[in-house]
C-alpha positions in Angstrom: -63.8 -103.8 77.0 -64.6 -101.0 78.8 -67.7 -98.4 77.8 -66.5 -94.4 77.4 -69.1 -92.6 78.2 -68.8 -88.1 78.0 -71.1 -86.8 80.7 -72.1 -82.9 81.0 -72.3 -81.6 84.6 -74.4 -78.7 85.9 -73.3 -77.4 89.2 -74.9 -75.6 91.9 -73.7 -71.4 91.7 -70.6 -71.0 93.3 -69.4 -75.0 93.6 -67.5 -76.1 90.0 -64.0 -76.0 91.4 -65.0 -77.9 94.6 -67.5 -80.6 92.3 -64.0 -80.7 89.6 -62.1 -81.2 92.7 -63.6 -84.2 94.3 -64.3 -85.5 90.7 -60.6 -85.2 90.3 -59.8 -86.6 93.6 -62.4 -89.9 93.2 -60.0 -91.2 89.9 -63.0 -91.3 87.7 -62.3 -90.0 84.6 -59.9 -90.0 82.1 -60.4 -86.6 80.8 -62.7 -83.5 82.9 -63.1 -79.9 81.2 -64.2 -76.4 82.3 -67.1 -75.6 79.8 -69.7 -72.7 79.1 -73.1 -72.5 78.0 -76.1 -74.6 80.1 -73.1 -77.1 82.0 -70.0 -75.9 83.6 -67.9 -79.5 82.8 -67.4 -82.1 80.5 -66.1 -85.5 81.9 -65.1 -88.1 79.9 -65.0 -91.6 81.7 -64.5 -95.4 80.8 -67.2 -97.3 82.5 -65.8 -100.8 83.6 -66.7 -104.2 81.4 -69.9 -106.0 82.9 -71.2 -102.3 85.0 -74.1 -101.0 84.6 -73.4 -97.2 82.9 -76.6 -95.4 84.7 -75.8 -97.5 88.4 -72.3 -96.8 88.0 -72.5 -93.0 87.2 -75.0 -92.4 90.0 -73.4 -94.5 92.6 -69.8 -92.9 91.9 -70.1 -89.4 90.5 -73.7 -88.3 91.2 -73.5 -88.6 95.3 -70.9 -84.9 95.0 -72.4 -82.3 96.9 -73.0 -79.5 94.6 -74.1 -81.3 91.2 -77.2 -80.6 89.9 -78.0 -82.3 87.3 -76.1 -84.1 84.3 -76.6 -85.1 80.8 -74.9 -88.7 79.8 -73.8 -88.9 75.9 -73.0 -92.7 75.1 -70.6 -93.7 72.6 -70.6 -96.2 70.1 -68.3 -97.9 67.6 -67.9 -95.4 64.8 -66.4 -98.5 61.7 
């Protein structure tokens, strides 16, 4: 069972497209959004069974040139 995870991504001025771009080019997610207010996308991603969440999200999406910073929400079970 995988984990889905929705992560917030601030870019550098000038560099959403190309960030959304190689994001979209990489196969990461399953869903990536345009969004306003203090990050310019949402991504929404299932982190593989037995992967480490933090290890796998820096050693697959946080190496783009042109991301700042980003804010990880994990998800739970909800019933």
């Amino acid at each position: 069972m995988s984990t889905c995870v929705f992560i917030q991504i601030q870019c550098k001025p000038g560099t959403t497209y190309q960030v959304a771009k190689e994001i979209a080019l990489r196969e990461i997610h399953s869903e990536l959004y345009s969004t306003s207010g203090h990050y310019e996308l949402m991504m929404k991603a299932y982190i593989p069974e037995g992967e480490d969440v933090g290890k796998y999200i820096n050693d697959h999406l946080l190496d783009i040139d042109g991301i700042e910073r980003s804010l990880t929400t994990m998800t739970f079970k909800a019933f």
